[in-house]
C-alpha positions as CSV (number, residue, x, y, z in Angstrom):
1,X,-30.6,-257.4,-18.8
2,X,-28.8,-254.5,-16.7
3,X,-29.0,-251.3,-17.3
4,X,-26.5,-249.7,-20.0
5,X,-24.6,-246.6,-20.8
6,X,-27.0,-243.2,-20.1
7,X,-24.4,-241.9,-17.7
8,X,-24.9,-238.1,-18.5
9,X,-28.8,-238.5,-19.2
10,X,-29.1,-240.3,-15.2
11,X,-26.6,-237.4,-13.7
12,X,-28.8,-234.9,-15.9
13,X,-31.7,-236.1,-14.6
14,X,-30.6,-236.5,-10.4
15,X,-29.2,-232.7,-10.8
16,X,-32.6,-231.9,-12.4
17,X,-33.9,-233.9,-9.0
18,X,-31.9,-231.8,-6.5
19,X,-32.6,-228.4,-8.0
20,X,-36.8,-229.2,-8.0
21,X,-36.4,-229.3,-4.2
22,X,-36.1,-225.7,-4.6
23,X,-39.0,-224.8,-7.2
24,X,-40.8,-226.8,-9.9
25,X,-39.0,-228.4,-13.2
26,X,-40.5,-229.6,-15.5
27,X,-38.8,-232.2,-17.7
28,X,-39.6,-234.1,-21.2
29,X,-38.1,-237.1,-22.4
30,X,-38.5,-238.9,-25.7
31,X,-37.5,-240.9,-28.3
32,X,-38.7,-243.9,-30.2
33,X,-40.6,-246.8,-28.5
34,X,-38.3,-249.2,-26.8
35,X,-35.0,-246.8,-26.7
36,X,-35.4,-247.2,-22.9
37,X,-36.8,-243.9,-21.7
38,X,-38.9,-245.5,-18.9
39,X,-36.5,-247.4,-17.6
40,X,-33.9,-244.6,-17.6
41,X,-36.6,-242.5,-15.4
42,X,-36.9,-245.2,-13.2
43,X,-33.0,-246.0,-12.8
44,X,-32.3,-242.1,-11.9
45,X,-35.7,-241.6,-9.5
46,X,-38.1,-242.8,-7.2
47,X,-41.1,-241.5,-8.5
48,X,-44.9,-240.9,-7.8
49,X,-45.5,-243.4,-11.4
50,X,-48.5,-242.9,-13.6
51,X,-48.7,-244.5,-17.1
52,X,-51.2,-243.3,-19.2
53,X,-53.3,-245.5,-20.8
54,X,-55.7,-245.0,-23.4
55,X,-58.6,-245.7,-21.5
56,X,-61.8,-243.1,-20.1
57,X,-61.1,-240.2,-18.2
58,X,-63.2,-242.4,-15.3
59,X,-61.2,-245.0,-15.1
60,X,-57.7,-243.1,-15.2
61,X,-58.8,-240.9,-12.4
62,X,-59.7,-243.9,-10.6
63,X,-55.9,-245.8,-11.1
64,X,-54.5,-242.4,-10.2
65,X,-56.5,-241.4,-7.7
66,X,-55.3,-245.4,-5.9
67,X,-51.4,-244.4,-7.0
68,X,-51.6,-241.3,-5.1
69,X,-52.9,-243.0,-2.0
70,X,-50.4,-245.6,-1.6
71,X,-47.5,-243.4,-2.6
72,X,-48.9,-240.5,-0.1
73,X,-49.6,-242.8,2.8
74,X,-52.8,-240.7,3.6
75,X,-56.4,-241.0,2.4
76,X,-57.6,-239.1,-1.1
77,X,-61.1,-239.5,-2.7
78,X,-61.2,-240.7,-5.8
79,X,-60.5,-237.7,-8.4
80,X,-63.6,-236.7,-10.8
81,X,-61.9,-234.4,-13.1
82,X,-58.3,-233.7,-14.4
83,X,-58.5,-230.5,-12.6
84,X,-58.5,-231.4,-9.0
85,X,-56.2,-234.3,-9.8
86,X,-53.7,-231.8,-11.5
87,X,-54.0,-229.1,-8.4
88,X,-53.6,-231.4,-6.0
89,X,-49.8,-232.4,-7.2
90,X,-49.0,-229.0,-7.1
91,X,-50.8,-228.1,-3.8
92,X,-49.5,-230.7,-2.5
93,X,-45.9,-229.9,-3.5
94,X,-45.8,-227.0,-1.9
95,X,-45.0,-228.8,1.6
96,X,-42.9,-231.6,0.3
97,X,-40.6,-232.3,-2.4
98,X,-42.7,-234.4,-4.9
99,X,-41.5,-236.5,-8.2
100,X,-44.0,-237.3,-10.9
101,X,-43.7,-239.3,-14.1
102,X,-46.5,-239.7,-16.3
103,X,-45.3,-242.3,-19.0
104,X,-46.8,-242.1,-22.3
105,X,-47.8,-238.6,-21.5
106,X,-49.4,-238.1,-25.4
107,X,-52.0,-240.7,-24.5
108,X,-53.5,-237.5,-22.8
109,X,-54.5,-236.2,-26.6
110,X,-56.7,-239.7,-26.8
111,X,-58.1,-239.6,-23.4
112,X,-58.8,-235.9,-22.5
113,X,-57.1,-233.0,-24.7
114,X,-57.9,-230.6,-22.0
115,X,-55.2,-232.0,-19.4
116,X,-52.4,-229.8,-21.6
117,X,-54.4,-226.6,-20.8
118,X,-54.9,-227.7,-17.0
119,X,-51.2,-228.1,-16.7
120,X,-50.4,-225.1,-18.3
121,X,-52.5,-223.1,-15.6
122,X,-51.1,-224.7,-12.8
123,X,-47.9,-225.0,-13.8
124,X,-48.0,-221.0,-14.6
125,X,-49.6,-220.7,-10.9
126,X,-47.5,-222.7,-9.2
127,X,-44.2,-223.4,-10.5
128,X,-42.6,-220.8,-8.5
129,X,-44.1,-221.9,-5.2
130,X,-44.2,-225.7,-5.5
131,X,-41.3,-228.2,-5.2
132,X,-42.2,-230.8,-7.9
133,X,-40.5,-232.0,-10.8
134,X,-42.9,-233.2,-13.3
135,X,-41.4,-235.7,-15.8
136,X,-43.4,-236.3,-19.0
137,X,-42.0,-239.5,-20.8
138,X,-43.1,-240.2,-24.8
139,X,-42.8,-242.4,-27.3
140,X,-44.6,-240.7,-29.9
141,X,-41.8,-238.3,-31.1
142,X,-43.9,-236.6,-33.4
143,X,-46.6,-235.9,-31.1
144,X,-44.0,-235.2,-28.0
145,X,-42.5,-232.2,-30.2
146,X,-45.9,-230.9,-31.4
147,X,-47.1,-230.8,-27.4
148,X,-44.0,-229.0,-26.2
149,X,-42.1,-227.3,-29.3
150,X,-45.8,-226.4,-31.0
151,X,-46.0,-222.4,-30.0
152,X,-49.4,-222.8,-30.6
153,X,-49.9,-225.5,-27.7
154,X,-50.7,-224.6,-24.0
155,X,-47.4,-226.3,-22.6
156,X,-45.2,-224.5,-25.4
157,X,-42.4,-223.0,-23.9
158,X,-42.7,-224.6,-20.0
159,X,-40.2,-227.4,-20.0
160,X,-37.1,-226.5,-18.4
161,X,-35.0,-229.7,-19.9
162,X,-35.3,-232.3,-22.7
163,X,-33.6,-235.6,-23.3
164,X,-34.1,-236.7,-26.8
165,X,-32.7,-240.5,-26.0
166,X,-30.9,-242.1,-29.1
167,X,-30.3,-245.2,-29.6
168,X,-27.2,-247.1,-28.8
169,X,-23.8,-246.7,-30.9
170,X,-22.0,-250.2,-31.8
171,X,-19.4,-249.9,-28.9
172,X,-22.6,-250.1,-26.7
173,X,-24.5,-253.0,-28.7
174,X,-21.6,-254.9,-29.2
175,X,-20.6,-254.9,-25.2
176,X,-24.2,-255.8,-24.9
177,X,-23.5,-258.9,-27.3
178,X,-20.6,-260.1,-25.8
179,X,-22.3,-260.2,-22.5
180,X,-24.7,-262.7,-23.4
181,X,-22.4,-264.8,-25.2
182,X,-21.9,-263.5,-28.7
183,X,-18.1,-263.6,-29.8
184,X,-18.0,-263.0,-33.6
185,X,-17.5,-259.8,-35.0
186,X,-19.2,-260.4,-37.8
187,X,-22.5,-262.0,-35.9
188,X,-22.3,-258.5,-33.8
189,X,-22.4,-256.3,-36.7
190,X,-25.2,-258.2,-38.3
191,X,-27.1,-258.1,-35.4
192,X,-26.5,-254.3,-34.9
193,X,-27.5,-253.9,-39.0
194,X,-30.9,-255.5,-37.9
195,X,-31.7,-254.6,-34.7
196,X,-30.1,-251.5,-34.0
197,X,-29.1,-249.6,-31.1
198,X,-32.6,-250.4,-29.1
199,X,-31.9,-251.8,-26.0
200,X,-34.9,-253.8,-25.8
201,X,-34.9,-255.9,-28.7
202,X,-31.5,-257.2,-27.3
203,X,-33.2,-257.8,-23.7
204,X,-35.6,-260.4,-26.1
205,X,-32.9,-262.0,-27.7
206,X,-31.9,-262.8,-24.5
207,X,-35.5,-263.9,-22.6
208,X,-35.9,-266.3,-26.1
209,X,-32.2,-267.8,-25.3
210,X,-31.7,-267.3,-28.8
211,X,-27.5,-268.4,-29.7
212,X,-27.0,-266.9,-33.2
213,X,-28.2,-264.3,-35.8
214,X,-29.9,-267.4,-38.0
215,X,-32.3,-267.9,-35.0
216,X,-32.9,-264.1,-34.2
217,X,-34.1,-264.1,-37.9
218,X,-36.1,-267.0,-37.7
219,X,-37.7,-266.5,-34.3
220,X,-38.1,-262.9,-34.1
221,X,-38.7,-261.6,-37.7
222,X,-39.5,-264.2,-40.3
223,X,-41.6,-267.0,-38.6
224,X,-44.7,-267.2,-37.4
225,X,-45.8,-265.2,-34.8
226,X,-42.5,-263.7,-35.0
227,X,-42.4,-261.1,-32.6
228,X,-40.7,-258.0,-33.6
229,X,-42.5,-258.6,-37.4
230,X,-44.6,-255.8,-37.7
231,X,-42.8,-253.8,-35.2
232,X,-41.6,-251.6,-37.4
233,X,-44.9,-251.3,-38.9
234,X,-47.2,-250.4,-35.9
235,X,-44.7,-247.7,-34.2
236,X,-44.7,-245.3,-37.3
237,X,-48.7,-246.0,-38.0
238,X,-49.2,-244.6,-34.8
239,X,-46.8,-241.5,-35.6
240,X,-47.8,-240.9,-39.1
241,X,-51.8,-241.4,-38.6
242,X,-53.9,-242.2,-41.8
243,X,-51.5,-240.5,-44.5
244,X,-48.7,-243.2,-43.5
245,X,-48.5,-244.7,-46.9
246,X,-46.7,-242.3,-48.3
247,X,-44.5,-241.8,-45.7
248,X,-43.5,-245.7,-46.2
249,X,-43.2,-245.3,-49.6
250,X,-40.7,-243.1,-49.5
251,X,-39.0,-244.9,-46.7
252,X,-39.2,-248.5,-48.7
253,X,-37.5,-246.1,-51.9
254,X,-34.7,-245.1,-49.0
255,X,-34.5,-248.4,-47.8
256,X,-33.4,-249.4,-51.3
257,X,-30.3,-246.8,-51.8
258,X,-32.8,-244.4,-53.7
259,X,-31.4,-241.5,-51.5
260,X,-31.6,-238.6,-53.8
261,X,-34.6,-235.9,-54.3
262,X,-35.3,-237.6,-58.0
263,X,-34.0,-241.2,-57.3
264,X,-37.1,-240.9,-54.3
265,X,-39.3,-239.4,-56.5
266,X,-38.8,-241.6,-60.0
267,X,-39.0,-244.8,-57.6
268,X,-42.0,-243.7,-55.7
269,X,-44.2,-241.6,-58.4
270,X,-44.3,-238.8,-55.9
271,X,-44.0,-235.2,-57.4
272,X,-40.9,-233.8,-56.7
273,X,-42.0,-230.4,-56.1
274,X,-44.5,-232.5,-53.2
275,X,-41.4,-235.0,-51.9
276,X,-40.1,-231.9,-49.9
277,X,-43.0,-231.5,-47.5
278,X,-43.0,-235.3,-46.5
279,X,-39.2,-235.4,-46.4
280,X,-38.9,-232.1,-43.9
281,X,-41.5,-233.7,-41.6
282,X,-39.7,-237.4,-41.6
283,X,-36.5,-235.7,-40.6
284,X,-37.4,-232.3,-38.4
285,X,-41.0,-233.9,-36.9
286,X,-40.4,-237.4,-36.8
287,X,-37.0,-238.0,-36.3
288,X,-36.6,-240.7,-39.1
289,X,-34.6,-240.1,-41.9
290,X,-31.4,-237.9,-41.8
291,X,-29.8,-235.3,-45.0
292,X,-26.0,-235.8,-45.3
293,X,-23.9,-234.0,-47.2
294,X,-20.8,-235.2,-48.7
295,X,-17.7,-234.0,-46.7
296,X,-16.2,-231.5,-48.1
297,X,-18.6,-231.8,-51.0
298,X,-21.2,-229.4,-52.0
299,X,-25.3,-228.4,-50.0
300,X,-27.0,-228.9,-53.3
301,X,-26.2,-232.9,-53.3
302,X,-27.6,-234.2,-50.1
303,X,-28.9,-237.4,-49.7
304,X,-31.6,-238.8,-47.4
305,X,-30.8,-242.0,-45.2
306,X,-33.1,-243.7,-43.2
307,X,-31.7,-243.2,-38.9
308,X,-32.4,-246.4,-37.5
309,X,-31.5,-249.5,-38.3
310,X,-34.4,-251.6,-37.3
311,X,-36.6,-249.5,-39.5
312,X,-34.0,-249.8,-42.6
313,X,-33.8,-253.5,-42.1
314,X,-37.7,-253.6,-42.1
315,X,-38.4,-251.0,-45.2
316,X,-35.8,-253.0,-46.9
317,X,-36.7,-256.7,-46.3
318,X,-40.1,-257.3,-44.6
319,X,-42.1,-254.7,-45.9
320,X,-41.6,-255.6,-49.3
321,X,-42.1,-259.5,-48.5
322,X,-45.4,-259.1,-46.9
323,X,-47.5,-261.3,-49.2
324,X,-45.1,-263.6,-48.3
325,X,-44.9,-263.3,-44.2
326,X,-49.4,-263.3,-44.3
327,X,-49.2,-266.3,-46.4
328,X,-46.9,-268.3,-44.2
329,X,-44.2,-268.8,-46.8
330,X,-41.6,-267.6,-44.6
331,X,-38.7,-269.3,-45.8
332,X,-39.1,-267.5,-48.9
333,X,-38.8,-264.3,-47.3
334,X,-36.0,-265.2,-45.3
335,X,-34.2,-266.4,-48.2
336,X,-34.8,-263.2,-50.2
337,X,-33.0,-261.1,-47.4
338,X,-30.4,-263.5,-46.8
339,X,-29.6,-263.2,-50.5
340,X,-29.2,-259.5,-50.5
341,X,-28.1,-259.0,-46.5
342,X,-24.3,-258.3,-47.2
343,X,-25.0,-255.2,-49.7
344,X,-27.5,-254.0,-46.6
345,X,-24.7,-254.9,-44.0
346,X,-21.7,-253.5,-45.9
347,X,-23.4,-250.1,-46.1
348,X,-23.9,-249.9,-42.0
349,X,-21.0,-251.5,-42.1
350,X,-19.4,-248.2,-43.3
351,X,-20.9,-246.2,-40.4
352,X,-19.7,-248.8,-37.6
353,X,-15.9,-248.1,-39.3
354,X,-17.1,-244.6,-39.4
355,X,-17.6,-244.3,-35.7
356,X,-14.5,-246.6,-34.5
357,X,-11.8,-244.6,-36.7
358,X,-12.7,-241.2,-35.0
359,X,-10.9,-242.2,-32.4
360,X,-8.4,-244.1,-34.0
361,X,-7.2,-241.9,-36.7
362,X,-3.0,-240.8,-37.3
363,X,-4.6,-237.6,-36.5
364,X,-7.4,-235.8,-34.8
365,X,-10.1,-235.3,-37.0
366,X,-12.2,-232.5,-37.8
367,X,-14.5,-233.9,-39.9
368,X,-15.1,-237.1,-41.1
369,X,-17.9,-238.7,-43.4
370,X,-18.8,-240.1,-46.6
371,X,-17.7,-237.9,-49.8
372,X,-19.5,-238.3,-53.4
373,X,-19.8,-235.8,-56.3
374,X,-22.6,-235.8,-59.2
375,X,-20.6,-238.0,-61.3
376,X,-21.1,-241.0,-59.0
377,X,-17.8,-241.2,-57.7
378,X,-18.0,-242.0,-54.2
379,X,-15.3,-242.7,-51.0
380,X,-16.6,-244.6,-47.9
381,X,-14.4,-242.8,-45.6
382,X,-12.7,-239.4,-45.1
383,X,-11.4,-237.7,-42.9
384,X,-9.9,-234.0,-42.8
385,X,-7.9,-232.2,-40.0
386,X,-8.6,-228.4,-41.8
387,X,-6.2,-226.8,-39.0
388,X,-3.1,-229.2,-40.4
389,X,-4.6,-229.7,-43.9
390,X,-4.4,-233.9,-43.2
391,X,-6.8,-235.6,-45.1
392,X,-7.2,-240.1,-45.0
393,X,-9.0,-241.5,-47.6
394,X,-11.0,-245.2,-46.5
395,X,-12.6,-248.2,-48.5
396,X,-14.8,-250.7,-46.5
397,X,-15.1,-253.6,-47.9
398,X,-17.9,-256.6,-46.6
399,X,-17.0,-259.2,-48.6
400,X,-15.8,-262.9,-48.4
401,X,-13.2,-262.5,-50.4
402,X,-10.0,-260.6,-49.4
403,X,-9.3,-257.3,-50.7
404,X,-7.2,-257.5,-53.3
405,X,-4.8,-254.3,-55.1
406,X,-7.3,-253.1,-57.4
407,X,-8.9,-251.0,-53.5
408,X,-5.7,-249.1,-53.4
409,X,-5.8,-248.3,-57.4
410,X,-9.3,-247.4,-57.0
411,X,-8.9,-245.3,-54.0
412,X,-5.6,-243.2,-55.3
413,X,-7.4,-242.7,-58.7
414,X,-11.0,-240.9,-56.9
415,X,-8.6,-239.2,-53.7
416,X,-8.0,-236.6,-56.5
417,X,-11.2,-235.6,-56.9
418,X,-11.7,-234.2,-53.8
419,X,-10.9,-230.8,-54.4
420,X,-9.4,-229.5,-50.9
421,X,-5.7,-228.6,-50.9
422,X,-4.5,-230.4,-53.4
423,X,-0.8,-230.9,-54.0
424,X,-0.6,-228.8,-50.4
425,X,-2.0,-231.3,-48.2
426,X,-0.6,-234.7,-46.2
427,X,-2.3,-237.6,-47.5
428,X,-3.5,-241.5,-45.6
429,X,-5.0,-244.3,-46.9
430,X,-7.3,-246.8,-44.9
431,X,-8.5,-250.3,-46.5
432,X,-10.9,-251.9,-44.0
433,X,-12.0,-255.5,-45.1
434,X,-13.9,-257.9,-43.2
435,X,-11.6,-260.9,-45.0
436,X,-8.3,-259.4,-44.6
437,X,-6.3,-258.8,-47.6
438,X,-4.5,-260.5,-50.4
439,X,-0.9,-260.7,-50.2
440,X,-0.1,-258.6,-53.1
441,X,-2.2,-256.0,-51.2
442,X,-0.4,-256.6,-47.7
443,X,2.8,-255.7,-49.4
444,X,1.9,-252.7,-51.0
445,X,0.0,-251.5,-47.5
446,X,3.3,-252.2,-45.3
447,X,5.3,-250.5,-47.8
448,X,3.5,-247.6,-48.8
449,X,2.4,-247.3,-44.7
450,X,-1.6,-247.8,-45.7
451,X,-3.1,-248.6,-42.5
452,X,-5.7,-252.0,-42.7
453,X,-8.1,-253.1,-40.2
454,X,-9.5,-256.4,-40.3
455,X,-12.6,-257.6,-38.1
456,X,-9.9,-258.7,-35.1
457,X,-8.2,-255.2,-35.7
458,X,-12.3,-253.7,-35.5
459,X,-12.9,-255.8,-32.3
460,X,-9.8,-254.3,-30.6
461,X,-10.7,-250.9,-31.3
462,X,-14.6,-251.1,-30.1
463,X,-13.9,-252.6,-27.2
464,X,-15.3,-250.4,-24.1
């Protein structure tokens, strides 16, 4: 699969390139496993490549101490200790520009702790004379942030750039879709609800030659030997350590639309006055879960959404049908999420709309989001202009029916809720349905100028 999107991060990274040749950099890039963060590294340089594995001290210095050979073109003993390895980059930098990448650089805490400090000294020493930039690629964003952001570690402050890489947006997945064959909307969006915006899980869905979302459920999650199956479930082991099972608790209670402080803590038996320590390090440390507010709504009634898709879809519909998958019964499990897919769709379905009309709006928008209030009255979409005091109220609807008049009675009854220039402020109205719209409502949109968007409308408007 080629290589998509990451314009600024490459030009980011080829400028960081140029100005190394000068004196030392020292970069970090990370994100979750399988965003693409190696690949990106190797699409912007030609590097001096060293993945560390979790293996011996002994037998890394050996691979290394090989890698530095052929890349040098001149003969180098084998390396004893992480000391002479790490002064030799930087010795050897001092002569000639030098580009090193060690992938899966918090391996180093498994293998040999000590290599942070013998950076550190170096890099204090050196960095000044020596024309190297040092690239330190992670997956472990947890343990990338602790290394680097940690005041209390030896590399703390000594980066001189960060790329956090995110996953893909729709426009991105959904050109990535078409590409290999996928034409309906609809198919796209589910397979953007499941998979996300990880490059890689797409790049298997090709190499399996799989056709339709049916079979990427079959193949990949719910059938034996299914690849991506306990994905989910392996990646955040490895970020949370032995405490992870309350960490998935309260991601399963997420997964479920229990997004409030108490609707997490009554679902998950966790103290409340306890659910704030785990929540702060899934959202600040691990880069998991998210706090919105409603827009124009008020701080104290935040609600915490799980980021990713992938690991939504899994909380939500593998995790909880486990018995099932290790039993082999997996047409149960698949039947269980297909039964209760268009409620998880119709929600990310909200933020795909969410994305598109910010750049399709009658006006420019300065903020745009979700609003609710404590009563449970909610509106998918809003958008504000605060400068021209225009406001557009949305409902996005994933249903097989079409959407019928009672949307715009519903939506004109809550607009008035939102307390933010009322009677002194220009009002739009935005039904988005994934079956189109009754007649009856088609009337009373093209008279009253509500705007509609139907899946052909929400192609259109993706389209890169």
């Amino acid at each position: 699969m080629r290589f998509y999107n990451r314009q600024e991060e490459v030009a980011a990274i080829k400028n960081l390139s140029a100005l190394s040749r000068k004196h030392a950099h020292m970069l970090v890039v990370y994100g979750r496993r399988r965003v693409g963060k190696t690949r990106l590294v190797l699409e912007s340089l030609e590097p001096m490549y060293f993945f560390v594995d979790k293996k011996t001290s002994a037998l890394l210095l050996k691979e290394f101490s090989e890698i530095v050979r052929v890349n040098s073109g001149s003969f180098v003993p084998d390396f004893s200790n992480w000391d002479d390895f790490i002064r030799f980059l930087f010795e050897y930098s001092k002569d000639r520009h030098l580009i090193v990448v060690f992938d899966e650089f918090q391996n180093f805490r498994s293998v040999d702790p000590s290599v942070f400090s013998i950076f550190q000294k170096y890099w204090d020493s050196y960095s000044d004379t020596s024309r190297i930039l040092l690239v330190f690629v992670g997956s472990y964003i947890g343990l990338m942030k602790k290394i680097f952001i940690d005041e209390k570690e030896p590399l703390y402050g000594r980066s001189t750039a960060k790329i956090d890489l995110k996953p893909l947006n729709y426009r991105w997945v959904r050109k990535i879709c078409i590409e290999m064959g996928f034409k309906s909307e609809e198919e796209i969006v589910k397979m953007y609800s499941t998979l996300g915006g990880t490059p890689r899980y797409y790049q298997l869905v090709e190499s399996y030659g799989l056709d339709s979302y049916e079979s990427i459920l079959k193949s990949m999650i719910f059938g034996k030997n299914a690849l991506l199956q306990d994905e989910v479930r392996q990646i955040l082991i490895n970020e949370f350590g032995r405490n992870y099972t309350t960490y998935f608790s309260i991601l399963e209670a997420a997964s479920l639309g229990k997004n409030t402080l108490k609707e997490i803590s009554d679902t998950t038996g966790i103290p409340m006055n306890s659910l704030g320590k785990y929540l702060n390090e899934l959202a600040n440390t691990f880069a998991i879960i998210e706090r919105r507010e409603p827009l124009l709504g008020g701080k104290k009634m935040g609600r915490y959404f799980i980021k990713d898709n992938m690991v939504r879809f899994w909380f939500r519909f593998v995790n909880p049908n486990i018995s099932f998958l290790e039993s082999g019964r997996y047409e149960i499990a698949l039947e269980q999420t297909i039964s209760y897919l268009p409620a998880f769709v119709g929600r990310i379905f909200e933020d795909v709309v969410t994305e598109i009309a910010l750049d399709n709006l009658p006006f420019k928008a300065s903020g745009i989001g979700r609003w609710w209030n404590r009563r449970g009255d909610e509106i998918d979409l809003v958008a504000v202009n605060e400068r021209t005091r225009e406001i557009l109220f949305g409902e996005v609807k994933w249903t097989n029916k079409p959407a019928g008049y009672g949307i715009m009675e519903s939506l004109k009854k809550k607009k008035d809720l939102v307390k933010w220039y009322n009677g002194a402020r220009k009002e739009y109205y935005l039904v988005v349905s994934k079956s189109g719209f009754t007649p009856e409502l088609r009337e009373v949109m093209d008279s009253d100028g509500v705007i509609g968007w139907d899946m052909q409308d929400i192609a259109r408007m993706a389209n890169l």
